[in-house]
C-alpha positions, 0 to 999 in steps of 0.5 A, spaced: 162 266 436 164 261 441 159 257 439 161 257 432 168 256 433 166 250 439 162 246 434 168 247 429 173 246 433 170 239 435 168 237 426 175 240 426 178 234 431 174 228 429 176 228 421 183 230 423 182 224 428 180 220 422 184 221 417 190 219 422 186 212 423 185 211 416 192 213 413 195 209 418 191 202 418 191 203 410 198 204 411 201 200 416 195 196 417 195 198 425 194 204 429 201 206 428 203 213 431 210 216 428 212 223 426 207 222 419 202 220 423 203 226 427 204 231 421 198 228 417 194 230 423 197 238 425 196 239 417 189 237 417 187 240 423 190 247 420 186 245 414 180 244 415 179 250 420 182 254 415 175 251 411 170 250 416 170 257 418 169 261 411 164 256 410 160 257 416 160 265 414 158 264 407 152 259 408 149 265 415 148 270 409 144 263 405 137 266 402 132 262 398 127 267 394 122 266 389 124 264 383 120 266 377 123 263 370 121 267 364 125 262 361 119 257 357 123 251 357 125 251 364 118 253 365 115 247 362 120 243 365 119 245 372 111 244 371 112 237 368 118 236 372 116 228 374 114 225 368 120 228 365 125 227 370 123 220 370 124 220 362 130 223 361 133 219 367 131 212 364 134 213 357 141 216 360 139 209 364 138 205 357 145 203 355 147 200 362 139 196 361 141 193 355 149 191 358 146 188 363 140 184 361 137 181 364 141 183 372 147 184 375 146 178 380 150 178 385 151 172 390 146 175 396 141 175 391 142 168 387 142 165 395 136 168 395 133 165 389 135 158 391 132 159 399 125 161 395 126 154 391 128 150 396 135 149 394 139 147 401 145 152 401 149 156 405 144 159 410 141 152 411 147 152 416 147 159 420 142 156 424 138 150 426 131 151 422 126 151 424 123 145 419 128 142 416 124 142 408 122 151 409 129 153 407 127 160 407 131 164 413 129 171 415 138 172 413 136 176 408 128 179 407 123 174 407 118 179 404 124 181 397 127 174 398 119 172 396 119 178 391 125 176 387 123 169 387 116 170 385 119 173 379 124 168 377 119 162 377 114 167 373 120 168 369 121 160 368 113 159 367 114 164 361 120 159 358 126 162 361 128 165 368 132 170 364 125 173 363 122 174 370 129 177 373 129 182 367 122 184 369 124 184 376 130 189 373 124 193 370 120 194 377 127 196 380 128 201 375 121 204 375 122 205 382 128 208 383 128 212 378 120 214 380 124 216 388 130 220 384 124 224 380 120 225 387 126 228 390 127 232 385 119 235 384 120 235 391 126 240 391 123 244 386 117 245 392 122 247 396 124 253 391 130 250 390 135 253 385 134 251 378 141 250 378 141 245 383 136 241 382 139 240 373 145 239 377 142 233 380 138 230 375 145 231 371 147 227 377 141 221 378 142 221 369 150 220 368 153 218 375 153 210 374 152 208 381 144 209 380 143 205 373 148 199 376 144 198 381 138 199 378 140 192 374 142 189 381 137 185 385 139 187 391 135 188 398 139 195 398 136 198 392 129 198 394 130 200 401 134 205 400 129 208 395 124 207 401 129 211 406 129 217 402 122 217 401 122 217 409 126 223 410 122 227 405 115 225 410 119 227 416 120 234 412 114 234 411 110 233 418 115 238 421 115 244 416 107 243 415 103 244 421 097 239 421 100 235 416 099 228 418 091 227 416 088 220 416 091 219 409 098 221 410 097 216 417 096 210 412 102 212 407 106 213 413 104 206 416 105 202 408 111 206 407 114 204 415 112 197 414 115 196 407 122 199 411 121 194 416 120 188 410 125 190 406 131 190 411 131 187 417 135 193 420 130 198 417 126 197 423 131 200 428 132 206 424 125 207 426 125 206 433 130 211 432 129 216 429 120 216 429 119 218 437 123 224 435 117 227 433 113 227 439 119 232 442 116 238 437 111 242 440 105 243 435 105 236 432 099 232 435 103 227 438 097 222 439 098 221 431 105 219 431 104 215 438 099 211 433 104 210 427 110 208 432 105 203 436 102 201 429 110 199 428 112 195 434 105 191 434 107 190 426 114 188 427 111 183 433 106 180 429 111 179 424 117 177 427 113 172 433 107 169 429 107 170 422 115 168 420 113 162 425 107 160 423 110 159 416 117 155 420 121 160 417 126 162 421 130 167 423 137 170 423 142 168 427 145 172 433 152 172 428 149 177 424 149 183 431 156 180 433 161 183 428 165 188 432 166 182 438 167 176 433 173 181 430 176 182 436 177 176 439 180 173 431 185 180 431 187 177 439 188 170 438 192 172 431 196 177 435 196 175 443 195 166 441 201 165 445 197 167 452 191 164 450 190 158 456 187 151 453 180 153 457 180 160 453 181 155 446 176 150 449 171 156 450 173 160 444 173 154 439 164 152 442 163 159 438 167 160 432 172 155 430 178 156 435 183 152 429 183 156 424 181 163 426 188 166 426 188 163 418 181 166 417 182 173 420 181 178 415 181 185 419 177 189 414 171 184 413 168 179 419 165 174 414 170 169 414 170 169 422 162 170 424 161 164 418 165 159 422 159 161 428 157 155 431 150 155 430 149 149 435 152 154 441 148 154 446 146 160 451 151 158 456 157 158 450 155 164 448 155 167 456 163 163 456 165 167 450 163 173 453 166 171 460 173 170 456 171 177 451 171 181 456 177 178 460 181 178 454 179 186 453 182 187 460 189 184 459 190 188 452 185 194 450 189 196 444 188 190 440 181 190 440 180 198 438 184 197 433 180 192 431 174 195 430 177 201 427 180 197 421 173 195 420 169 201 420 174 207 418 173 207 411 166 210 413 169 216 415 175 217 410 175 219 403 181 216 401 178 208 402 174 205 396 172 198 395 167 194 395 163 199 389 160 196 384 157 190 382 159 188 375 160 180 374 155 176 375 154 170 381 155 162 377 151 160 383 145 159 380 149 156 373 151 150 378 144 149 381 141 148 374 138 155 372 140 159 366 141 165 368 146 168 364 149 175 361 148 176 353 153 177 348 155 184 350 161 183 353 165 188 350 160 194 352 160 191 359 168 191 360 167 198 358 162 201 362 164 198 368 171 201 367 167 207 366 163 206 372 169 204 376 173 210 374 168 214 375 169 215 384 176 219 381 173 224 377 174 231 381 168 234 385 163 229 382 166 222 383 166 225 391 158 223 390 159 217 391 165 217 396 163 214 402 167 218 407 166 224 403 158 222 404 159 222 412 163 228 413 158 232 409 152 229 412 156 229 419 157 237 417 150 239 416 148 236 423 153 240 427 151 247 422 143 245 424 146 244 431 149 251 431 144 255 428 139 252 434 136 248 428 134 242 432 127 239 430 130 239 422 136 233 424 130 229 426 131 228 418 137 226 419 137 221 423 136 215 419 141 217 415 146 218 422 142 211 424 144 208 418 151 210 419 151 206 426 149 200 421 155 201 417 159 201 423 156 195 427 156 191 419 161 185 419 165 190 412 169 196 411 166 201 406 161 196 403 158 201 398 151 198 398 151 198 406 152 205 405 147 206 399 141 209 403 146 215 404 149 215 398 141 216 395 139 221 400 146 225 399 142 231 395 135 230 398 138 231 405 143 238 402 136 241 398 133 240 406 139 244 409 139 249 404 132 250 405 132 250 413 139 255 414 135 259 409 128 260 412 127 268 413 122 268 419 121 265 426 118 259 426 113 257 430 114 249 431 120 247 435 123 243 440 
């Protein structure tokens, strides 16, 4: 019992502590501790502990039997479950493909399309190249940016890169919708409810999140599927004793590989949550050292021999300093009178001094890191954080606040933004290209305000609430921690290490950052059920 009230004492506290910083940066733009904030956070302290504690008690009496359908449709379905979930799907899918032929390009993508053709853009100036006629950087994904351009040339060989973008569109649909089936057929392995697993392809069907990013190119969407992908063959190598043969070891080995290609943080969520499984007891960790070696020679090779043979060059440091860029900007707009003229000198080597108050925006750092100094030498960056850490000393507050108007939609339900993808980018049309939309203007207001409405429809519309999703994946952990579940959060560390991502991200409540928990949210609860529901001891364990 002290257990049980321990654990919710402390999900009791953070969430309330959350929902006060959310409130109060929504409302006041700050940290704002006054008599509402004061009430907000007794009222929600109450409430969840008056939720937490019954909730607890209900999912100890969970159990998962053997359903035996005498239903023959159901029977069908669940025999032929695949195919048919990836039918059904793809036609709910159908209005949403015709809307937006041939994609939903947004600016990323479109920059990514003038980089493979050589165009000189924005990211030719993040960094010093390492030729000056390889446009190409590794800011986005080498291995999508080569993807998606490949198809646009494809597109333009056939008469129109319209033609190539919208066969992208297809492969990505193939793909997630072929990921959502998988997670299904895979539940249904688990003997998960008939109930639940129809609710989730009502879900993958209807919920516009999944066929608007479907037509949207964007790094994210593959990626995500590949992450969801990944937690399901860490469920497997932990619940199967000798899982991991020699096939299943190259599976693993292409499927790591292809999160490491797809996004460049994939390869922490690796690092991060791969070794875990060498601390269950009857895994053969030999097998996962190999894996996990595989992966760090790959990314050495990848990042040290094969990007510099070809003179592609790499990201800039601007993309891991997010949290310190924001501070200072929130510093010199708060405190710019106590600011020395030798402080202005070294701030203004790295980021633009002038205008950095002018270019602060609290909840997105691009408009600060874009000024980056990509001519910075090592010396400027070891000043700036000389003055950083001085800077931190004299005023504490101003750089927490910082940070937490920065992330805090991540962890409170009441912050949407940065959702859907609706309108496409003009990039490409002042380069020349004729990418554009067809004439279904009309439909696609609509379904775009139906997609947009959608986050507010009761129950299901918190499917796609970022902060509803962290709470509920913060939760399962902590229930898994109660019940000494240890080894099964294991498959939830991606999804915890993607949220660390998002935290590190230079935007509050970017959904698409978001994206591989959103996608892994009924996978990751059709897991917990089956782990809190196991009957019988298990033999493998931490």
């Amino acid at each position: 019992m002290m257990r049980k009230s321990k654990i919710i004492i402390i999900l009791d506290t953070l969430f309330s502590l959350f929902m006060v910083i959310g409130f109060s940066f929504k409302e006041y733009g700050k940290l704002n501790i006054n008599n509402k904030t004061i009430l907000l956070y007794i009222v929600c302290i109450l409430l969840f502990w008056c939720l937490l504690k019954p909730i607890f008690d209900i999912l100890e009496d969970i159990k998962i039997k053997q359903s035996h359908s005498k239903k023959l449709l159901i029977d069908y379905f669940l025999k032929h479950i695949f195919p048919i979930s990836m039918i059904v799907i793809i036609s709910g899918w159908v209005i949403y493909i015709i809307a937006y032929y041939p994609t939903i390009l947004s600016n990323d993508p479109s920059y990514q399309i003038l980089q493979f053709f050589g165009i000189d853009n924005k990211y030719s100036y993040y960094r010093i190249l390492l030729d000056k006629d390889t446009i190409i950087t590794n800011h986005h994904p080498v291995f999508h940016t080569l993807l998606l351009g490949s198809f646009s040339k494809l597109g333009i060989i056939l008469g129109d890169i319209n033609k190539g973008l919208f066969m992208y569109s297809l492969m990505q649909i193939i793909i997630l919708s072929a990921t959502l089936s998988y997670t299904l057929y895979f539940m249904k392995t688990q003997n998960l409810n008939i109930i639940y697993i129809l609710l989730c392809l009502i879900i993958y069907t209807i919920v516009p999140v999944f066929p608007m990013y479907a037509m949207s190119p964007v790094k994210d969407v593959i990626y995500s599927c590949l992450i969801v992908l990944y937690i399901i063959f860490l469920y497997n190598i932990i619940r199967k004793v000798k899982y991991l043969n020699n096939v299943r070891i190259i599976k693993l080995m292409i499927l790591i590989i292809l999160i490491i290609l797809f996004r460049n943080n994939g390869f922490y969520v690796i690092l991060l949550s791969l070794p875990l499984l060498l601390f269950i007891k009857c895994i053969d960790s030999k097998k996962i050292i190999m894996v996990f070696m595989g992966t760090i020679i790959s990314f050495f090779l990848y990042n040290n021999l094969f990007l510099p043979y070809f003179k592609i060059t790499p990201s800039s440091m601007r993309e891991v300093l997010s949290i310190p860029l924001q501070q200072t900007a929130r510093y010199v707009l708060e405190y710019g009178d106590e600011v020395t003229l030798e402080e202005k000198r070294i701030i203004d080597r790295v980021l633009g001094y002038e205008t950095l108050k002018q270019r602060y925006n609290p909840e997105k750092a691009d408009p600060v890191k874009n000024e980056f100094n990509y001519m910075a030498t090592s010396k400027d960056i070891k000043n700036y954080f000389i003055i950083w850490f001085k800077q931190f000393c004299k005023h504490p507050k101003v750089y927490f606040e910082a940070t937490l108007n920065n992330i805090y939609g991540y962890f409170y339900p009441f912050d949407v933004k940065w959702y859907l993808y609706y309108k496409y980018s003009p990039i490409l049309k002042k380069y020349g290209f004729n990418y554009k939309y067809n004439n279904l203007n009309n439909l696609r207001d609509e379904l775009f305000k139906i997609g947009n409405q959608f986050r507010y429809v009761p129950i299901l519309g918190l499917f796609v609430n970022i902060g509803f999703n962290t709470w509920m994946i913060l939760f399962m952990g902590a229930y898994l921690i109660y019940k000494k579940k240890y080894k099964y959060l294991i498959c939830f560390a991606p999804s915890f290490i993607t949220l660390l991502v998002c935290v590190a991200s230079p935007v509050n409540t970017y959904f698409r950052y978001a994206l591989p928990n959103i996608f892994a949210l009924p996978t990751l609860i059709a897991i917990f059920v089956r782990t809190i529901s196991l009957e019988k001891k298990e033999t493998c364990s931490f």
